[in-house]
Each structure stands twice: as structure tokens, then as C-alpha cells.
TITIZA-971658 format. One record per residue (C-alpha): x, y, z; residue in one letter. Coordinates in steps of 0.05 Angstrom, whole numbers, padded with zeros to 5 digits, m for minus. Layout:
REM TITIZA-971658
REC | X | Y | Z | A .
...
END
This chain:
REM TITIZA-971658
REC | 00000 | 00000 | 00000 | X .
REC | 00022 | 00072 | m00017 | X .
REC | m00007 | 00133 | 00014 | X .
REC | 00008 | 00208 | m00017 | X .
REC | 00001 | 00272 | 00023 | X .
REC | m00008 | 00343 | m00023 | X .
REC | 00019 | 00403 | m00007 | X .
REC | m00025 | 00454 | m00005 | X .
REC | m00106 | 00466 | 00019 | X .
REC | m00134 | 00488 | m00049 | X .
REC | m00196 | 00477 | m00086 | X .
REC | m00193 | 00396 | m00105 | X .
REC | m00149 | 00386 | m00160 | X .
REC | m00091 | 00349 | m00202 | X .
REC | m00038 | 00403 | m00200 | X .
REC | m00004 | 00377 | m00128 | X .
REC | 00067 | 00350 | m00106 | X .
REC | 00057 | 00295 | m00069 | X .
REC | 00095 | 00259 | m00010 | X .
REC | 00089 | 00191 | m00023 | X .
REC | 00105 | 00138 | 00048 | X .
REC | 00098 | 00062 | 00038 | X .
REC | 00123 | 00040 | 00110 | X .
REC | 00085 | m00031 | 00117 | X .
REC | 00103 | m00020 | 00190 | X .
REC | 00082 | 00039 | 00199 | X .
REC | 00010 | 00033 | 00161 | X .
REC | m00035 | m00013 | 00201 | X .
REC | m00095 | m00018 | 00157 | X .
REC | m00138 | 00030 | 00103 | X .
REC | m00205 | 00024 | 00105 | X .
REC | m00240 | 00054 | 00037 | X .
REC | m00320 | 00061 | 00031 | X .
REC | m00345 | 00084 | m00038 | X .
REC | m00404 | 00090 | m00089 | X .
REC | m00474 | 00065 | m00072 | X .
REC | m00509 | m00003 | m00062 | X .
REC | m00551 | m00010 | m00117 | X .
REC | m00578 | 00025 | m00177 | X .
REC | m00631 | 00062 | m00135 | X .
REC | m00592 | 00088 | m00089 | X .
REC | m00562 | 00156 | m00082 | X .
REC | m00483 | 00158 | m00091 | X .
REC | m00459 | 00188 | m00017 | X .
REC | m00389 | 00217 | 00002 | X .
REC | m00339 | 00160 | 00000 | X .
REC | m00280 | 00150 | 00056 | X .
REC | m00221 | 00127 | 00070 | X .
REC | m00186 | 00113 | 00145 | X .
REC | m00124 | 00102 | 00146 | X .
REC | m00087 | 00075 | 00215 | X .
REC | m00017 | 00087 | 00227 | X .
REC | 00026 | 00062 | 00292 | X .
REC | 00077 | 00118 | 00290 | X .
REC | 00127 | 00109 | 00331 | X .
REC | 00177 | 00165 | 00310 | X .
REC | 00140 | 00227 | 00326 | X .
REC | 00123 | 00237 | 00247 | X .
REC | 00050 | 00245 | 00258 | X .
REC | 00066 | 00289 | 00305 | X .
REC | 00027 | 00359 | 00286 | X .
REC | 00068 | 00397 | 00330 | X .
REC | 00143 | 00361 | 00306 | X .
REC | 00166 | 00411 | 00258 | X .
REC | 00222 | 00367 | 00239 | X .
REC | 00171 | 00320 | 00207 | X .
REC | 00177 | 00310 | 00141 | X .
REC | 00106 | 00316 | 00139 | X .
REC | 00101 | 00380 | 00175 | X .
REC | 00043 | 00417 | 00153 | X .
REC | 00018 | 00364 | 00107 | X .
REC | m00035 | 00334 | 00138 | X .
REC | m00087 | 00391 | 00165 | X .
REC | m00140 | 00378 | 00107 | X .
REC | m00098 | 00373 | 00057 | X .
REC | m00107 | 00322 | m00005 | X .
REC | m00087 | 00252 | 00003 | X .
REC | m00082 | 00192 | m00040 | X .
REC | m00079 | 00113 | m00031 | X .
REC | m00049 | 00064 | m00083 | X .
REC | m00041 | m00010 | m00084 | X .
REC | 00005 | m00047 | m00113 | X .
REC | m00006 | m00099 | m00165 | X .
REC | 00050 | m00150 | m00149 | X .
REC | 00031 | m00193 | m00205 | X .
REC | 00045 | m00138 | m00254 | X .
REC | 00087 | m00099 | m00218 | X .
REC | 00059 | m00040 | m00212 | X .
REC | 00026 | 00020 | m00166 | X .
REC | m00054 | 00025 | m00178 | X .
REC | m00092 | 00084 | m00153 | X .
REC | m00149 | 00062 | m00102 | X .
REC | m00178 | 00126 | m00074 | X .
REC | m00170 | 00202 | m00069 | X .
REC | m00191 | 00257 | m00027 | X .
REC | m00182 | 00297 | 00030 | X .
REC | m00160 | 00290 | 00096 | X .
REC | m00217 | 00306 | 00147 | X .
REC | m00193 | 00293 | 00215 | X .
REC | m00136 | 00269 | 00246 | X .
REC | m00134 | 00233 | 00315 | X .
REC | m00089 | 00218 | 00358 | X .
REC | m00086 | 00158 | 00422 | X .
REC | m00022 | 00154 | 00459 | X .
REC | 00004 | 00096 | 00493 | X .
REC | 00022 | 00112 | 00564 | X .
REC | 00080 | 00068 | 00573 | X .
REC | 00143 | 00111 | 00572 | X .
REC | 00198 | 00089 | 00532 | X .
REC | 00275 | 00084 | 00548 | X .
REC | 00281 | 00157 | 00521 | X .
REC | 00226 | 00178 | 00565 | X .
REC | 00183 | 00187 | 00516 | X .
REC | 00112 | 00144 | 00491 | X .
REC | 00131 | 00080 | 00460 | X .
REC | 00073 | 00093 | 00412 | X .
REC | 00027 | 00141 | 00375 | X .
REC | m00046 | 00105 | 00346 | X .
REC | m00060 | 00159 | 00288 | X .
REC | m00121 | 00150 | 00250 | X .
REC | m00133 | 00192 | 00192 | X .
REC | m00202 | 00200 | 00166 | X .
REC | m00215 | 00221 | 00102 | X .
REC | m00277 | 00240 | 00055 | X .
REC | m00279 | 00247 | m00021 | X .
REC | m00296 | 00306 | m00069 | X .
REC | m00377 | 00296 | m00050 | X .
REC | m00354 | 00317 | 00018 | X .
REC | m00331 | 00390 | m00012 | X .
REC | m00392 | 00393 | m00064 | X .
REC | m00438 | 00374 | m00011 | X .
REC | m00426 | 00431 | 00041 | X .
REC | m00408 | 00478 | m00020 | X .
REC | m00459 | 00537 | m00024 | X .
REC | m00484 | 00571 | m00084 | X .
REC | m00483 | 00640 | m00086 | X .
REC | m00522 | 00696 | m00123 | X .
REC | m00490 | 00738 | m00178 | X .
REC | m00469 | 00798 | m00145 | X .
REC | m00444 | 00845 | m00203 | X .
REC | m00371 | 00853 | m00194 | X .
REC | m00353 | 00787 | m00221 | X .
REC | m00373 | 00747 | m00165 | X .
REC | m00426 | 00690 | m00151 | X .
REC | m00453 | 00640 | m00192 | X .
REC | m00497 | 00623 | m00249 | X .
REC | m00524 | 00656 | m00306 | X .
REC | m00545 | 00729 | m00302 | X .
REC | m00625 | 00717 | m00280 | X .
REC | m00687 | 00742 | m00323 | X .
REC | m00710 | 00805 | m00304 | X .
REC | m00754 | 00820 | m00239 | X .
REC | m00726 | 00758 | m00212 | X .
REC | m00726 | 00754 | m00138 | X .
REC | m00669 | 00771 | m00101 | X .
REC | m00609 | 00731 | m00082 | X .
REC | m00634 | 00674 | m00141 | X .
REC | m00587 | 00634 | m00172 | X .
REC | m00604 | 00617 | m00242 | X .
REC | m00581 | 00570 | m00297 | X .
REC | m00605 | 00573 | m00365 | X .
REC | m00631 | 00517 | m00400 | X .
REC | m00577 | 00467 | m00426 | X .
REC | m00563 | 00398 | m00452 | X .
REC | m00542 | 00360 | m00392 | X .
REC | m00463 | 00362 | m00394 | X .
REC | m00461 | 00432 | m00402 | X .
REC | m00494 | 00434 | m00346 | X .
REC | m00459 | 00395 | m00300 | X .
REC | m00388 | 00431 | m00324 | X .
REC | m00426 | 00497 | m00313 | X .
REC | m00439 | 00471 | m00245 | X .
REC | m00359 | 00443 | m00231 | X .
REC | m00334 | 00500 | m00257 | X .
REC | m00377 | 00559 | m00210 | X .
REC | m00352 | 00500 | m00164 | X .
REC | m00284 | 00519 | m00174 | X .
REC | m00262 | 00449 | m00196 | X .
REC | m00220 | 00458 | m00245 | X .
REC | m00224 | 00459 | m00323 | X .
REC | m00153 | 00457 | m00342 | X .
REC | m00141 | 00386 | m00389 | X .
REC | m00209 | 00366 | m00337 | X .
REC | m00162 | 00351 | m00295 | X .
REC | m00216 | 00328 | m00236 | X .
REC | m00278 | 00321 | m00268 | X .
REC | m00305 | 00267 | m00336 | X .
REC | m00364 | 00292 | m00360 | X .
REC | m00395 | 00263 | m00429 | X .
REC | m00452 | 00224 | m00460 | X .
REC | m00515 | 00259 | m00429 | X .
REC | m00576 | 00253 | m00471 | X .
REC | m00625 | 00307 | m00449 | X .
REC | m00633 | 00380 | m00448 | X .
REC | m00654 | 00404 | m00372 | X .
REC | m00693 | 00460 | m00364 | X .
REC | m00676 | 00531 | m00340 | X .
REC | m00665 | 00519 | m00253 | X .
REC | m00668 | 00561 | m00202 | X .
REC | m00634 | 00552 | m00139 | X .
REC | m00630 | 00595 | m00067 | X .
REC | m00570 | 00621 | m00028 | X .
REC | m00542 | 00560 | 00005 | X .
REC | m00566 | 00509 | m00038 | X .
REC | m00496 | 00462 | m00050 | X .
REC | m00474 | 00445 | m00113 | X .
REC | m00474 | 00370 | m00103 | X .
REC | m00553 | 00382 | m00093 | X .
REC | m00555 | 00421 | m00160 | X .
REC | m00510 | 00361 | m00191 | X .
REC | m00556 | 00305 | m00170 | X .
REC | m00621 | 00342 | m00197 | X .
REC | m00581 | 00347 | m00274 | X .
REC | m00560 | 00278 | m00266 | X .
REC | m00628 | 00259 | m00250 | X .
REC | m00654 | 00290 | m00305 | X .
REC | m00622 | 00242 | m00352 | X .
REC | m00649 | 00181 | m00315 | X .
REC | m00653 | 00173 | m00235 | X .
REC | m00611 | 00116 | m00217 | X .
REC | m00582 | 00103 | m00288 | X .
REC | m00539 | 00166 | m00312 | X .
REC | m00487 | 00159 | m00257 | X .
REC | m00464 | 00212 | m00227 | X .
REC | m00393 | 00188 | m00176 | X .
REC | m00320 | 00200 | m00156 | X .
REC | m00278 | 00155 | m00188 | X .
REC | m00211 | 00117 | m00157 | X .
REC | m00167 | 00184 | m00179 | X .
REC | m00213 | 00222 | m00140 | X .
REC | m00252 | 00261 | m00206 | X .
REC | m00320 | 00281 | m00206 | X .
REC | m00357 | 00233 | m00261 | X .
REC | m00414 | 00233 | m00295 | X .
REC | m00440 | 00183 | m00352 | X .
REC | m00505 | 00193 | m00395 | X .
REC | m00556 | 00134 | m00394 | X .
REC | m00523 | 00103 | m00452 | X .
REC | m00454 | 00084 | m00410 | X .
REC | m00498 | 00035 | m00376 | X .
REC | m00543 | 00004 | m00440 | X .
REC | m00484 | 00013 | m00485 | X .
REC | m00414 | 00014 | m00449 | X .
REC | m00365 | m00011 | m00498 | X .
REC | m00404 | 00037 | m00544 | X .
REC | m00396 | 00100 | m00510 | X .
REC | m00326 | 00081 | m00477 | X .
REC | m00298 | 00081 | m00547 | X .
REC | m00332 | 00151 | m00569 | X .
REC | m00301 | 00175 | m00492 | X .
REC | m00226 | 00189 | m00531 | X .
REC | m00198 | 00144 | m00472 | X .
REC | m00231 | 00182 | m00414 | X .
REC | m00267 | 00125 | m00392 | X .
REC | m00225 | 00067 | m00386 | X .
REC | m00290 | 00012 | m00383 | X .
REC | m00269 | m00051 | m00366 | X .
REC | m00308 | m00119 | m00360 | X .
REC | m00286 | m00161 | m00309 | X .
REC | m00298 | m00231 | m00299 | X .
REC | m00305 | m00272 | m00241 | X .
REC | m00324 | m00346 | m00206 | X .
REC | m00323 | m00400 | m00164 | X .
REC | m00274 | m00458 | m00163 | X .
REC | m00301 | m00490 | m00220 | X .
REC | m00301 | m00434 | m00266 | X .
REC | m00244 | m00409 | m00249 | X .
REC | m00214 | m00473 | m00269 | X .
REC | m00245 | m00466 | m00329 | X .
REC | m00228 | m00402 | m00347 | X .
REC | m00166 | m00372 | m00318 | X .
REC | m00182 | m00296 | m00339 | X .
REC | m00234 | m00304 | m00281 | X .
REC | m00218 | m00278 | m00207 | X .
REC | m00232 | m00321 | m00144 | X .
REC | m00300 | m00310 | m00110 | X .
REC | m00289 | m00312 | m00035 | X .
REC | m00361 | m00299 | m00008 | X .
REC | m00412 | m00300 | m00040 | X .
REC | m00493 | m00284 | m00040 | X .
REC | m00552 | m00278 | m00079 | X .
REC | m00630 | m00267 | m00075 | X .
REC | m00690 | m00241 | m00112 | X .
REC | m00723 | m00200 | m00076 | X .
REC | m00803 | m00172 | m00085 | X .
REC | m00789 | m00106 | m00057 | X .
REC | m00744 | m00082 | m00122 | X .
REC | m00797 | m00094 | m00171 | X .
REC | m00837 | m00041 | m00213 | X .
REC | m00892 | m00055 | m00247 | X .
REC | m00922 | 00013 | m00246 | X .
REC | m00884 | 00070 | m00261 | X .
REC | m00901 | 00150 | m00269 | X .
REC | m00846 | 00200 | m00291 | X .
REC | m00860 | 00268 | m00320 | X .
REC | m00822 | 00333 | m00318 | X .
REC | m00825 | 00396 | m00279 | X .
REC | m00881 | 00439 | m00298 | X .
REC | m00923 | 00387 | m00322 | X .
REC | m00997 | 00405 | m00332 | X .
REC | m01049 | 00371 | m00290 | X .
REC | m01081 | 00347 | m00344 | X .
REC | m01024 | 00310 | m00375 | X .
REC | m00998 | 00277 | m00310 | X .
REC | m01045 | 00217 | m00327 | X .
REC | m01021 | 00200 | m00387 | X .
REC | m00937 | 00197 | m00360 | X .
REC | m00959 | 00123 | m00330 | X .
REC | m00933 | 00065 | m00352 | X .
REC | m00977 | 00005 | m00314 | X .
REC | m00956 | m00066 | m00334 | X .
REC | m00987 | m00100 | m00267 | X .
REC | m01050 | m00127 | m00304 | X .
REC | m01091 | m00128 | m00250 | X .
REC | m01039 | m00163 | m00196 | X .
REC | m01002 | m00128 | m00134 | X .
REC | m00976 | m00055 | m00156 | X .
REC | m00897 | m00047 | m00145 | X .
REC | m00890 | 00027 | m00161 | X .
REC | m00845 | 00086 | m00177 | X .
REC | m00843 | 00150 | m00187 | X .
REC | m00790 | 00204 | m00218 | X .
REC | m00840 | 00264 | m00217 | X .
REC | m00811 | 00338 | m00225 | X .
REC | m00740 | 00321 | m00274 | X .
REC | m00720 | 00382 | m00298 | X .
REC | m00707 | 00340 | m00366 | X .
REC | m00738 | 00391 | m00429 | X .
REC | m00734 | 00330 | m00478 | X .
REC | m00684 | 00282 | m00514 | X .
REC | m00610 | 00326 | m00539 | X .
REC | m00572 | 00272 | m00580 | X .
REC | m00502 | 00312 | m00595 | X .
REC | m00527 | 00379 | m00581 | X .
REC | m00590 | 00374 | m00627 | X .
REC | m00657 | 00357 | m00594 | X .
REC | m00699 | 00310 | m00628 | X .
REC | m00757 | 00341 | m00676 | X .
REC | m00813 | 00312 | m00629 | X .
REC | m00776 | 00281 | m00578 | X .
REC | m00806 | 00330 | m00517 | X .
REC | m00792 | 00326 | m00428 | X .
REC | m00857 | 00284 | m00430 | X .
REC | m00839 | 00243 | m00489 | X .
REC | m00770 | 00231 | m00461 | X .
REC | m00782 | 00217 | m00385 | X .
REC | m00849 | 00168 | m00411 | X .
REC | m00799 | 00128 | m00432 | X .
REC | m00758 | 00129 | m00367 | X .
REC | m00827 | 00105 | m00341 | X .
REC | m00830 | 00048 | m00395 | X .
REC | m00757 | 00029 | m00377 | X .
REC | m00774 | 00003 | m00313 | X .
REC | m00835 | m00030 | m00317 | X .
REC | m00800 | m00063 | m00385 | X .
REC | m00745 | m00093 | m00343 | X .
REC | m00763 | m00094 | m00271 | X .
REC | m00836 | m00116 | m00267 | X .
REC | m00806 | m00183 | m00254 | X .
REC | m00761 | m00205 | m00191 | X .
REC | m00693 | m00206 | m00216 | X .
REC | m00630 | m00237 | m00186 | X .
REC | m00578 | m00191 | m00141 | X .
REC | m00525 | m00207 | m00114 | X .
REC | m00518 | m00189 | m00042 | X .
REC | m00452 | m00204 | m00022 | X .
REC | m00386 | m00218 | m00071 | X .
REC | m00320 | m00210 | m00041 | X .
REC | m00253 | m00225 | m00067 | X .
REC | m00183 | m00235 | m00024 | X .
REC | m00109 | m00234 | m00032 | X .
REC | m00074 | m00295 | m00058 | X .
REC | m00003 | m00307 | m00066 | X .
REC | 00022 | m00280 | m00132 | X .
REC | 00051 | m00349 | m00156 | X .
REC | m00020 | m00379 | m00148 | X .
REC | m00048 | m00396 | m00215 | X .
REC | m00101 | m00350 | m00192 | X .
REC | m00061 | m00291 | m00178 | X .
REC | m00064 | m00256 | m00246 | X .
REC | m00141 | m00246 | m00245 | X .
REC | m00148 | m00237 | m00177 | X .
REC | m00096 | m00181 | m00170 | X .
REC | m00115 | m00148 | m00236 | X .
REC | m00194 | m00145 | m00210 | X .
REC | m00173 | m00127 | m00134 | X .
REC | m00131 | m00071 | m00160 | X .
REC | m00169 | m00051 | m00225 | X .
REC | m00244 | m00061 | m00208 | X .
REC | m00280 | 00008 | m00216 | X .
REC | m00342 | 00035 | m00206 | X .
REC | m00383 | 00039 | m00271 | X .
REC | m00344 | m00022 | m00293 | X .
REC | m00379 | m00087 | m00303 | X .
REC | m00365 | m00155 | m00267 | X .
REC | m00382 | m00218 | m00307 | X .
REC | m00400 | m00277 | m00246 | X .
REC | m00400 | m00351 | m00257 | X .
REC | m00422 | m00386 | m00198 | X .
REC | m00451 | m00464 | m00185 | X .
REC | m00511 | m00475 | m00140 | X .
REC | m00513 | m00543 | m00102 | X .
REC | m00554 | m00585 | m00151 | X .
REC | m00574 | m00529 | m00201 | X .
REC | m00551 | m00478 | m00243 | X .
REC | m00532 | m00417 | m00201 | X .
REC | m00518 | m00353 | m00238 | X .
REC | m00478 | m00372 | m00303 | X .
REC | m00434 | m00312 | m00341 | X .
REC | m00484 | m00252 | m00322 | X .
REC | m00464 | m00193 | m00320 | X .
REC | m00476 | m00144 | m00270 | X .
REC | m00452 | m00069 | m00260 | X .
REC | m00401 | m00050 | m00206 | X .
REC | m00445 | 00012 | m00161 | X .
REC | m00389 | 00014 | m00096 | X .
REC | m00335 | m00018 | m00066 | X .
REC | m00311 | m00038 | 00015 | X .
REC | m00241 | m00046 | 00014 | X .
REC | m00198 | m00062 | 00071 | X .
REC | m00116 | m00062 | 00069 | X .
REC | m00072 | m00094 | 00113 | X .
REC | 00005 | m00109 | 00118 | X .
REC | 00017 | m00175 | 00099 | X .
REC | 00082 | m00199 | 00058 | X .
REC | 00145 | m00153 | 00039 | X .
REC | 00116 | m00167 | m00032 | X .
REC | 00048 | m00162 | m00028 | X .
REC | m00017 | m00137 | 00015 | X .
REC | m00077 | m00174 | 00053 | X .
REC | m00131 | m00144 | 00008 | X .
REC | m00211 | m00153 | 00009 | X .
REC | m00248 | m00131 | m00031 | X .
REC | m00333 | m00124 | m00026 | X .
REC | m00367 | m00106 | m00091 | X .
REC | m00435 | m00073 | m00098 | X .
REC | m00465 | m00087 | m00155 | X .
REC | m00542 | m00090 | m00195 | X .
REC | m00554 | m00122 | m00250 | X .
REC | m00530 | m00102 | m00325 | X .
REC | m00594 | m00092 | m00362 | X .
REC | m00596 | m00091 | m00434 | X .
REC | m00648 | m00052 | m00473 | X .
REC | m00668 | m00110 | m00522 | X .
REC | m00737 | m00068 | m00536 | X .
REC | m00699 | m00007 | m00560 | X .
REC | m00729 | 00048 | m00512 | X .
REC | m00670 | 00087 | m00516 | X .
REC | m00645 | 00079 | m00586 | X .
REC | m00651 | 00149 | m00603 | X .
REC | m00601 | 00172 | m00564 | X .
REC | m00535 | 00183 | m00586 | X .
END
């Protein structure tokens, strides 16, 4: 395991020296928390705790002969793993350092000094900073943020004109003060819709602002997360139907990957798959939708009947609803659709589901992955998945059920992942690795095929 301090405090971004210590003794264990559970839940700020035994005074806030003096008092950090199959560093996680504490062993040392410092470092990602972020009204010298609101507007609004959905979200970063050189934190591409003109208050946050354009798109399936280099991303609808599709249009800023995995049996099989350690599955009632009603903001009265899609034929009702999108209608490449309207568009959000979740499907509850020794005949997919699996990435699973079939080379996407690090071997880490994932659904009825 590696572990990078930045030097300086500023806005989240690439441009940072970093001081890089990969002391096995000194790092006791990193902890990382990201993404979501499933498809319909809300990406939250992901973490990272890092324990160190320090036993030199380095942590030390107030040792000014530290080499990391000054470096850790919310200042950006960075983990990495390394790879020792291929022999290389992988980034895992990046953020910002949120607290810092300190436990002291009382015993006193031959110097006269504690034997031991217990330093945990907590850390949050770039949600954290979009999340308590405020919007601010435009306040004529150059300051504030938005576009310049339409006259008589009240005051202190915050106003952003209508837009396809990726300008929107850069609009967003960028009055966020994340920064546009090369992108350099932020992947934004592939967004289907135009949103409508939205109006926000003083002290609304950004991330809030964020989460209503990626919404807009399609709740749950336009992703909108921080990715293992710590950038703000956010894929259009399509990166989920289509991935190999839109990874190649991406111009190599989406590095999609497919990874494959199993138990004993297929992995003996097929050696490109990674070990399954643990492993769960069930199908459960309460994800189902058979009825579904999704409409956009401003929507008439009289045409909210018409935005349900109801494929329950008389049975038990398993419903949604995405009411109030600020989605004006389908965008593909900057030009919207002749008749392609917000209540064309989001109808077929609404057809979506009940198309492909009216029935119980299988989920996997629990998959987990672990460390093996790098001269295992397992060791090249298994290291290559515990180091390279992403979010947004896919996870192929091949697994026997006692007597039956099990789940046989089904895909499913990758929504978060629970890693924990621990010192191990000179040459390699004690690594496990908890996937989130849904399941990969293809649009074999062509909803979407408009978009582009």
C-alpha cells in the first residue's frame, strides 16, 4: 500500500506534489468506503481511514522536523495498491484528509518518551466539498454564480439557463471551482437530455444542483460518482445500456473494463476469471416495478395521467415514481430530437422500468474477493480485478448452486466498493475486496435507441 500527502489546501485538483510513504510498518490498515449499493440508491461521500502506529514522532502535528510537517491539516491525500503480479502501483482512492486523531500509549519508553502514537486519519472524497459547498447569487462585480437571472427575478436567485445536460454539469464544476484545465478532476460526457432553466437559493450546494441534472437524464441510471483518482464523473444513460459503445466515443476518458469472475469450478475453467471468496444472492419482491409514473417539472395537470406506464394487469402494484425532472426533452449531440419533448422523453424512463423490472430479478448481495499469493495460478485475475475493479465497470459472475444452475456468465454493474488493506508480505498486501453491484440490463426493446 502507498499513501500520498499534497501540499497545499486548495480547491480539489490534479496540479499537487505529493509525499508519497509506503512503510508496511508503519501503516496498520486502510479502510475505503465508496459508491452506492444498488442502482436506486443515491451515490454518498466515500472514505477512507487510514491507521498508522507511528512510533517516531512523524505524525506528530506539532514536530516541525517532520517530514510531513504541515501536510496533513486537510490537505489532499491519495492511496495506491500495488499490483504484485504486474508490478505496478494502482490508484485506489483520493480525497481529503478530514480529521486526524491521535491515542497515545502511556508506557514511557527508554528515552522517556511514549513508545507509541495510534494515528487514524479519516478522510472523505470530493462529495464531501460539493456537498457543504454553497451557491451563491451573482453579485455584479464578477462574483457569484450562475447565469445572469431574467428580469424582476427575486433577489439573491441563482439561475441557470436551460442546457443539454453536460453543459450543465461543467457549468456547475466550474462555478464550483473544480477545475477545467485538461479536466483535470472532473469526466463529464454522454448525457442525452436537455434540462430546463433551474433556479436555486443562497445556500443550496452544488452537489444538490449536480444530483437534480443527473437525474434528469435518468434517476438511478446516468451515474453521477468520484472515481478511484478522485474526479468528479458523470455518464449519460447510454454508458450503462451501451458501455463498450460509448467508452470508445469517450477518446480514452473512460477506461470501461469488464471483469470476470467465479467460483472454483469456473475459475478452473477459465483462468481470466478472479476467485470468488463470499458470496450471495436473492431475488427480492421489494425491487420490482410494475407501475411506473415520470414526468417533468411543470407538467400540466391534465397531462400527468397519461406519463404512466402500468404493466401489473390487475396483480399487486410495485411502483415508482420520478416526478418533477428538470429533463426539457431528448438532446442527442447537441440537437434535440424534432418531437422528442420532457414528457416524451421521461415516458420512456417510465416504460424502462416497468419493461425490465416488473419481474423479480436476481442480485447479488454479497461478492468478495481476497489476496492470494502472486505465484498462485489465480493470482493474475485476482490481483488485476482487486486492484483494477471500478465503479461503472462491469463484473461478469459464474457461480454453481448445489444441484442447479446458479448464476452462469451474467453480467452485473459495479455501483461501490468496501475495501480493507492490511500489511501482509514484503511483496504483497492482505486485500478484500466487497463489490456492490445491480444487475446489467440490456435494452433489447430499443427504448433508448434514439439517443446518441
Amino acid at each position: 500500500m502507498s499513501i500520498g500527502f499534497a501540499d497545499d489546501e486548495l480547491t480539489p485538483n490534479d496540479d499537487v506534489a505529493w509525499t508519497v510513504i509506503d512503510d508496511v510498518v508503519r501503516v496498520a490498515q486502510i479502510e475505503i468506503h465508496d459508491g452506492r449499493q444498488t442502482e436506486f440508491d443515491e451515490t454518498e461521500t466515500g472514505s477512507a481511514t487510514i491507521a498508522i502506529h507511528d512510533r517516531t514522532g512523524d505524525f506528530d502535528p506539532n514536530n516541525v522536523g517532520s517530514p510531513y510537517f504541515g501536510q496533513l491539516d486537510s490537505r489532499p491525500i491519495a492511496v495506491a495498491l500495488w499490483n504484485p503480479v504486474d508490478l505496478e502501483w494502482v490508484p485506489q482512492w483520493r480525497g481529503t484528509i478530514d480529521d486526524l486523531q491521535y491515542v497515545i500509549e502511556p508506557v514511557i519508553g527508554p528515552d522517556g518518551k511514549p513508545i507509541l502514537a495510534n494515528v487514524q486519519i479519516e478522510c472523505v472524497d470530493i462529495f464531501d466539498y460539493l456537498g457543504t459547498a454553497e451557491m451563491a447569487p451573482l453579485d455584479g462585480l464578477g462574483g457569484g454564480d450562475g447565469d445572469t437571472p431574467p428580469p424582476d427575478s427575486d433577489v439573491g436567485l441563482i439561475f441557470y439557463e436551460d442546457a443539454n445536460v453536460d453543459d450543465r454539469i461543467n457549468a456547475l464544476l466550474t462555478d464550483a471551482r473544480i477545475p477545467t484545465a485538461s479536466l483535470a478532476m472532473r469526466v463529464v460526457f454522454s448525457g442525452n437530455v436537455k434540462v430546463l432553466e433551474s433556479k436555486y437559493d443562497t445556500g443550496d450546494t452544488f452537489l444538490s444542483a449536480l444530483r437534480e441534472a443527473a437525474d434528469a437524464e435518468f434517476p438511478g441510471l446516468a451515474a453521477l460518482y468520484v472515481d478511484s483518482l478522485g474526479r468528479v464523473v458523470f455518464h449519460g444513460r447510454q454508458a450503462r445500456l451501451d458501455p463498450f459503445g460509448v467508452a470508445a466515443d469517450a477518446g480514452g476518458s473512460w477506461d470501461f473494463t469488464r471483469w470476470k469472475a467465479g467460483d472454483g469450478p469456473a475459475v478452473q475453467a477459465d483462468s481470466t476469471r478472479a476467485q470468488i471468496r463470499e458470496f450471495a444472492y436473492a431475488r427480492s419482491r421489494s425491487r420490482r416495478i410494475n407501475r411506473a409514473t415520470c414526468y417533468p417539472e411543470f407538467t400540466a395537470d391534465v397531462d400527468i395521467p397519461g406519463q404512466t406506464v402500468d404493466v401489473s394487469a390487475g396483480g399487486p402494484i410495485y411502483s415508482r415514481s420520478d416526478t418533477d425532472l428538470i429533463n426539457d426533452g431528448h438532446q442527442a449531440n447537441g440537437a434535440p430530437a424534432a418531437s422528442d419533448t420532457g414528457l416524451d422523453d421521461t415516458l420512456k424512463i417510465a416504460t424502462f422500468w416497468t419493461t425490465y423490472y416488473s419481474e423479480a430479478l436476481t442480485r447479488i448481495e454479497r461478492v468478495t474477493f481476497k489476496s492470494v499469493r502472486p505465484t498462485d495460478p489465480r493470482a493474475a485475475a485476482t490481483w488485476g480485478l482487486l486492484t483494477g475493479a471500478s465503479i461503472s465497470d462491469q463484473l461478469n459472475v459464474s457461480v454453481g448452486y448445489p444441484g442447479g444452475t446458479g448464476i452462469q456468465d451474467t453480467n452485473y454493474y459495479i455501483e461501490g466498493r468496501d475495501m480493507t488493506i492490511t500489511p501482509l508480505d514484503p511483496d504483497f498486501d492482505m486485500v478484500e475486496l466487497t463489490l456492490n453491484v445491480s444487475p446489467a440490463i440490456v435494452d433489447t426493446e430499443g427504448i433508448f435507441d434514439g439517443d446518441g
